[in-house]
Structure formats: C-alpha cells, structure tokens
Phi, psi and omega in degrees: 000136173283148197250132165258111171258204224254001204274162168322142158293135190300166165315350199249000160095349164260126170329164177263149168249135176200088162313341176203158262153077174290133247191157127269096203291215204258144147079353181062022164256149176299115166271100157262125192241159183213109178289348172284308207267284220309298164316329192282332192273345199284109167264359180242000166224171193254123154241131199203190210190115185259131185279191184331295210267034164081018147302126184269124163252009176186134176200137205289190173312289215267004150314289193291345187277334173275316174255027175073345179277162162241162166348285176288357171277324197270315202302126110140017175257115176308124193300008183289343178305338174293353181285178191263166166293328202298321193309280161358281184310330152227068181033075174269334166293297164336290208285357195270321167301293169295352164270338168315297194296341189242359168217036153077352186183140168243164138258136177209177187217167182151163165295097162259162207249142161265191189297312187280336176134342202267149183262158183202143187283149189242144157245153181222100224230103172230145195233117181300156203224122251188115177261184198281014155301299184141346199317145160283144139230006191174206182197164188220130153290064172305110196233098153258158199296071193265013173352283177321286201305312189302327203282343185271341198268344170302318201268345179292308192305320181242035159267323197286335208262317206294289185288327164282352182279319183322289179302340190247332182269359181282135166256343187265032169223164169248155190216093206228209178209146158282075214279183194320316189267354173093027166280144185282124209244323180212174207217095159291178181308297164315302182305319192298324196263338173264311167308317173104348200256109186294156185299321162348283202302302207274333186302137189094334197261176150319124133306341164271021141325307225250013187237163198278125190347301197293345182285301199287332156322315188276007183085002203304313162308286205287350183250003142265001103356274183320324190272310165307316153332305192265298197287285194164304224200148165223159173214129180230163150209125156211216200263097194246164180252142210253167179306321181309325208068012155293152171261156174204146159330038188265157174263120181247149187214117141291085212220139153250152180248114191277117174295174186272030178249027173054040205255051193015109168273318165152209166236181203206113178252132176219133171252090195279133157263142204254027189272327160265010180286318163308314195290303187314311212258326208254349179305304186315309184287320191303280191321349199266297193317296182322285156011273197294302200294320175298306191305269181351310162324277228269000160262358159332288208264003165276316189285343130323299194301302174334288153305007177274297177283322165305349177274302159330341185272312175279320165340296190299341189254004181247136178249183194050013167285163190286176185308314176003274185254037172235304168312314200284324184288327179310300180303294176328301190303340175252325162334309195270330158285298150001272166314328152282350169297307196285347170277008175264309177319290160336347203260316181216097181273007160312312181242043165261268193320335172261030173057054198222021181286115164290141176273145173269080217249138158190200215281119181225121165296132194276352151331294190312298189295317183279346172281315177290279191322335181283288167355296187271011178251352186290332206273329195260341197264324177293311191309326190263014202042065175236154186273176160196131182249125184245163170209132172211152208276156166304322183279133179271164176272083210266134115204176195311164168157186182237102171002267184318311161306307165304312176294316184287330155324290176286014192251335178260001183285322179278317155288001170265332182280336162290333163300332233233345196245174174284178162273172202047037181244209193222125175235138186249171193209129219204135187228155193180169170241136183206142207024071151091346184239163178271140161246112177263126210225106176260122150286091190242151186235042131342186178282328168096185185262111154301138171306002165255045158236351177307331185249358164247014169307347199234021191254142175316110189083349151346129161198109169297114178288027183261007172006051188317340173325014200031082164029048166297139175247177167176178179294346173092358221245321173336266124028285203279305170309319177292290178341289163306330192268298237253275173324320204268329178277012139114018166264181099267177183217127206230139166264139179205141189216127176280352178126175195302149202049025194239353187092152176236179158212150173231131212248081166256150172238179193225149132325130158302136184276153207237028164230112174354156204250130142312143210263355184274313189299314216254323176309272284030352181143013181305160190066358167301150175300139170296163176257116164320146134340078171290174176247118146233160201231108167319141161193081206197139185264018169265138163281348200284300171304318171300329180292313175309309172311305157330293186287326187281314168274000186259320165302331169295001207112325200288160161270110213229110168252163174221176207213076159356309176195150176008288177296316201290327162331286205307347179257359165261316164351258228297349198284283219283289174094104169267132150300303199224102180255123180229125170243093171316145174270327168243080178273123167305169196063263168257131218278202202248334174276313171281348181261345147312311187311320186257343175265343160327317182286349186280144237229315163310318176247046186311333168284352205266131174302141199244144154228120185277114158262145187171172199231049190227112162235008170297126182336281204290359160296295206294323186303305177343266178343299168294340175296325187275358174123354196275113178277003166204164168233132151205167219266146148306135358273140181258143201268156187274349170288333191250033173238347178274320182310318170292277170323325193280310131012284175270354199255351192270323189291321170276341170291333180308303176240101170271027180261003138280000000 
C-alpha cells in the first residue's frame, strides 16, 4: 500500500510518496526518517488522509484499532460513514470539510460509529492539505477514544448536580459559599430558612450581615476569615442575625477553599442553628440552680422542724393532759409530718418525678387515709367554705401502702377539687371494693374538664384555666405527684368530666392487702420493751434542737451531755464515754466530718454508736456520711420511731460488750 506522509502536494496537486525522507537533525547532520512506517505503527489516535471529496486514502494501526476496519475494507470508502444518523441528517460531515478548508483546520468532539455498530466519543482534529499552489488536495484526520475521559468527567458532572442539588435541598444547615472577601457567592434552602434571606436578597452581600453590631465593630468577620485563611478551618459559636432582626444561637464551621495552584478560591461556610440546644442547656443549668437552692431550702426549714418534733415527742411522753391539748398535739403531730415529708419532696424533686420517692410501706386503712386526708385538706376548704363528705362501707378496707403518702395523694385531690369548685359547695369522697381493688372516688360539682384535656391533665405543669377560685394558681405538679404516688403502690388513677361546668371526678384505685394486720402495723410498738439507760452525747450548735432532744430523751431515762460545737465534743467525748453520739453535721468551725474523724481516734470510744444528723437525706449524703465513720444517718426533724430504733441500736452494741 502507498504511505502518505505529512508533506506539500506536488505541482500537480497530488500528495507525494516518499519513502524515505531525508531531515537535519541535531548538529546539522542528516536524519532519515520513514513517515510512512513512524504514522502506521501509532496506536492510540487513528490517522488517516482524506482526499478533496472526503475518500479515505490511507489509514494506520490506530485507525483500525480504534474504528474496527482494516485497510482494505475502509480505503477508498467515504468517511462520513463513522458519523451518526442523525449527524448524517444534517450534513455535519460536509460541514466539518468545509470549515477545514476555509480556516486550514477543525476541531470537533461528538458520538462516532464502529465497524460493529458501537459508538464511541471522538475528539476530531482535521486539517486541510494544500499544494505549493494553494491548491486542496486533501485533508489529514487525527482521531481520538476520549469515551473514558467524558464518561468520568460525565459522572464527576453528575456527582457535582447530586451534590449541589443535595446542598440546595438541606434545610437544618445553612450551606452556603464565599468568595476570597466574604461575599456571598451561592445560598442554600437552610440558609434561606434559618437566616430569612432569599438567594436574591443575600448574593452579593457581605458575610457580616448575618453577625450582630458590636461583632462587626470588634472585627469579628474579618478574623475568621483571616484564621481560615491560615489555619485551613475555624469553628465558632454565638449570637448570629436572622434578616428579621431576631438572634439566633449558631455553630458556625469556616473551611477555606483551594484550587489545585493552591489558589484561594474562597470559602464554605456551614451554620447550625443552636438556640434551642442552648436553651435546653441553659434549662439544665437553670435545674442544677433550682436544685441546689431546694436542698439548701429544705435543710433550712429541717432545722426549725426538729426542735418542733422533739418537742412533741416530750408532749407525747406527759400524760394526764386534757382530750384538748391531746387533739392539738396530736394534729401538730401529723402536721409536722406532713411537712416533713414535702421538705423531704424539696430536697430532690427529680426524684418525685422519675418515681424514685421511697415508700414506708405497711398495713393502712383507707378509713385511716380519708380521715387524715379531709384534715389535712381543711385549711384550704374551710378558707372556701366547702363541705367535704365521706360514704366509705362498715367493713374496713386494707391495703399495703405508705401512710403518709397515700394521705398526701388525697390531700391533693381534695385540694385540686377545692381550687376548681365554688364557694360554699360540697365535695364528696366515696370509698369501695371493686374488683379485687380498694377504690377511692373524689366528686366535685366544679368548673369541670373539658375533654381534650383529659388526657394531658396528670402531665407536669398541666394547668386548666378554668378556675371559678378568683384565679388561684399553682405549679401544675399536684396531679402529676398523685399519678406517680398512685403508680409506685402499684395502682391507678383516671379523671372523667361530663364537661365544663358540670364537676370532675377523680378516681384511684390500690391492690388490696392481702395480709393480717401485724401488731407493729396496728400497735406501732405498744408494748415494747424499754431500752436500759444509755449516755448519750448531743452535738449540735442549733440549742433549740439539741435541748428539745435532751430533753426528750432524759424523760425516757437516758443520761444525755451535750456539746454546743465540735471542740467542745472533743472535751466531754473522753470524759463522758458515750453510748450513743449524734452528731450534726453542719456546724460551723468545726463540721459533724471532723469531729467523727477525732473522735474516731479515741481509744475510750471504740464502742460508741456514731449518728450523723443533718437536713441532707440524698443517697449521695447517706453514702458520705458512711463513708466518714458514722453507722447511721438521719435526716431532721427524725421521727421518735426511728431514735428508738437508734437506741435500740446502741443498747445491742453495750451487750456485745458489757463491760461499757
């Protein structure tokens, strides 16, 4: 086959044949080179030479191998057959020869067909060929495979379409681009919506638009730039401005971005806003505060209580008082539980609401629970002139429960019903058995429920305006406290209202107890045995209590010193040799941990039982405390059952040994 090389067309308008091909080489020495063999052997682009009219008149290795023809199939076949139909159809080959011819050369890119029929993308370079007339005579044809390259640069293109469609469709981000000066270059969905700014509005603008006067005064903007800049990334949080002029909390992330000359391009910006995580966090810290101030609160108002209840306590031991002054102390006395209970409630109200209240539990008559609870509901229903009415069966009513607990439940039912009703009106309370359980029934001919309130009524902070009470308020928590109370014995409690103005009734029910009453459930400890006479030693700098105490235990017998503050213990301790040291814990100077710590060292009191007192009753209190040496703790005002319980205690501790 004759070789075409790359050279002018003879006078006569025919390509040249030149088989060999002399050259000047480096140095102005002769190179023969043979252009023919150099083109033939070339595989990766197809070259080939087209005559006037578009007839392939020579064609290489990498002809065929990129378009499937050999030689003798192709030569002398016009080349538009590698075009497409469609291309065909509106003469793109004709035209690709003609602009070759009139501006010396084309370039194009496009779909061309092989020999099998499969297409493949061509870059296409044809250059007209000209004799030293000027004469066309032909055209020489560069053909390359870029398939490969369009298909990765296609799929990087709909990686890039993926992703900016992604990035335009987020909304819980603001996502946005910067240019080198902080101007806003593109705006996503997020941005539009946590910012207020349509892309209109903002393109173009400053990023220190969106940070608050005193930020952009102080430079703020231009120095996370500038950090981005250097470092790679910045990361901030404050107080950013919505178009509206609201702030809102955002987590800002700052990347500068780079060509691959390393060139600043600009930056990428992403914004969360965070206002209510703050808010969440600033709730948290608010409860820790809350917290902290009820515990302080409630050992506060424990330290009153106390000398209240020891003073009860020496009441309780004088006999011959009139029915009178037997009723009033009596009523003080369940008062002051009462009270000590909800400053025990004061202490961790986490754990009223996560059902983590310990129960006192033993045999309680709901007789018992509806006589206390109407009592302890009186100071609010006589202020509203209301009656309260019981109807409860002849046969008592047992179940398992915590007194105190059980009472403060009806104390809030009848006081939520006395909030909620007029004055002078009647609320009743109706006790039964039904199925297998004790049941309490409260009535009121109140303002009443509406029904979509029924089911979020016992939820925390819950609170129905409809109030006839010239708007008495509260915390909302009553309810939500019964509920929980009501759940840990092992019950329920349900509201039903014919509607507003009709009365509610609120409905619990109890497990029945299912054991004889114990002489401990129905005695409380009548008949126990006396505890002999111990020494015990006092310590505490409120007088009211340690006297109040003293005194109460010195009517039982005991031999009782007492020790104002820390140091003066340490000088009565060894003197005295106590059975039994109750010891406050927060005494100024020295605390209720140092002075266990020195008396601990003493060798006279290896026997004496340690009691920690203090108006701290939290798990991580009782642990402290046991940690410091103490073998009991208790909280203020401490019930006289559990200081008998304590002596009983120290008197088991001198039988081991009796030689103390």
């Amino acid at each position: 086959m004759k070789q075409f090389d790359a050279s002018p067309a003879d006078d006569n308008g025919k390509p040249t044949t030149q088989a060999h091909g002399a050259q000047t080489g480096r140095a102005g020495m002769p190179v023969d080179v043979d252009y023919g063999e150099f083109v033939q052997v070339i595989e990766d682009y197809a070259i080939f030479v087209l005559d006037a009219t578009g007839r392939i008149v020579s064609w290489n290795a990498g002809a065929q191998k990129l378009k499937g023809y050999a030689p003798h199939e192709i030569i002398g076949e016009h080349f538009s057959r590698f075009y497409t139909a469609e291309a065909m159809a509106r003469g793109w080959p004709a035209y690709e020869l003609q602009q070759a011819s009139l501006a010396g050369r084309f370039e194009d890119e496009g779909w061309r067909v092989r020999k099998d029929g499969t297409m493949f993308w061509a870059n296409v370079v044809i250059t007209a060929i000209r004799n030293k007339a000027g004469i066309l005579t032909g055209f020489a044809k560069v053909t390359r495979d870029l398939t490969a390259q369009r298909e990765h640069l296609e799929a990087l293109r709909q990686s890039e379409e993926r992703f900016r469609l992604l990035v335009d469709s987020v909304k819980d981000y603001a996502i946005f681009m910067l240019d080198p000066d902080g101007y806003v270059i593109s705006w996503n969905a997020g941005a539009a919506r946590i910012k207020g700014y349509t892309r209109e509005d903002i393109v173009g603008r400053h990023f220190s638009t969106f940070y608050p006067l005193e930020d952009v005064a102080a430079g703020k903007p231009v120095r996370e730039l500038a950090i981005a800049r250097e470092l790679g990334h910045v990361e901030d949080e404050g107080w950013r401005v919505r178009k509206d002029g609201t702030t809102f909390w955002a987590n800002v992330n700052i990347t500068a971005v780079y060509d691959e000359t390393r060139r600043l391009r600009g930056f990428a910006k992403v914004t969360r806003d965070l206002t209510e995580r703050r808010q969440r966090e600033e709730l948290e810290r608010s409860g820790e505060r809350m917290r902290q101030f009820l515990a302080t609160l409630a050992h506060e108002l424990r330290n009153p209580l106390a000398p209240v209840r020891n003073a009860l306590g020496v009441m309780q031991l004088e006999t011959g008082v009139s029915p009178t002054l037997a009723r009033s102390r009596d009523l003080i006395d369940r008062q002051v539980t009462h009270l000590t209970r909800l400053v025990d409630d004061l202490l961790d109200v986490g754990r009223i609401m996560s059902n983590k209240v310990e129960l006192r539990l033993g045999r309680v008559d709901l007789a018992e629970v509806v006589a206390r609870g109407v009592e302890a509901a009186r100071p609010f229903t006589d202020a509203h002139k209301q009656r309260v009415v019981h109807h409860l069966p002849d046969d008592p009513i047992n179940v398992r429960g915590d007194m105190t607990r059980l009472v403060q439940v009806l104390q809030n039912l009848l006081h939520n019903a006395s909030k909620f009703s007029p004055v002078d009106s009647t609320i009743s309370v109706a006790g039964r058995i039904d199925h297998q359980m004790a049941v309490l029934e409260v009535r009121d001919s109140g303002c009443g429920i509406p029904l979509r309130s029924l089911d979020r009524i016992f939820e925390l902070f819950a609170q129905e305006k409809g109030s006839q009470s010239g708007g008495e308020g509260g915390l909302g928590i009553g309810l939500t406290l019964c509920k929980s109370l009501v759940e840990m014995h092992g019950g329920s409690i349900i509201a039903s209202s014919e509607g507003p103005g009709r009365g509610s009734t609120f409905t619990f029910s109890l497990p029945l107890s299912a054991s004889p009453a114990s002489a401990t459930d129905n005695e409380a400890g009548a008949g126990k045995a006396e505890v002999p006479p111990l020494r015990i030693l006092l310590v505490d700098d409120n007088r009211d209590s340690a006297d109040s105490l003293a005194m109460l235990l010195e009517l039982k017998g005991h031999e009782v010193r007492i020790a104002y503050e820390g140091e003066q213990a340490l000088e009565v301790a060894p003197r005295f040799v106590p059975h039994l040291a109750v010891i406050d814990i927060a005494m100024p100077k020295m605390d209720g941990y140092a002075t266990i710590a020195a008396l601990r060292k003493m060798p006279a009191l290896a026997d004496t039982l340690f009691a920690a007192m203090t108006g701290f009753g939290h798990s991580s209190d009782r642990e402290r405390t046991r940690e410091a040496g103490f073998h009991a703790h208790l909280v203020k005002p401490v019930e006289l059952a559990l200081f008998d319980n304590l002596l009983d205690q120290a008197e088991a501790r001198r039988g081991n040994n009796p030689a103390v």
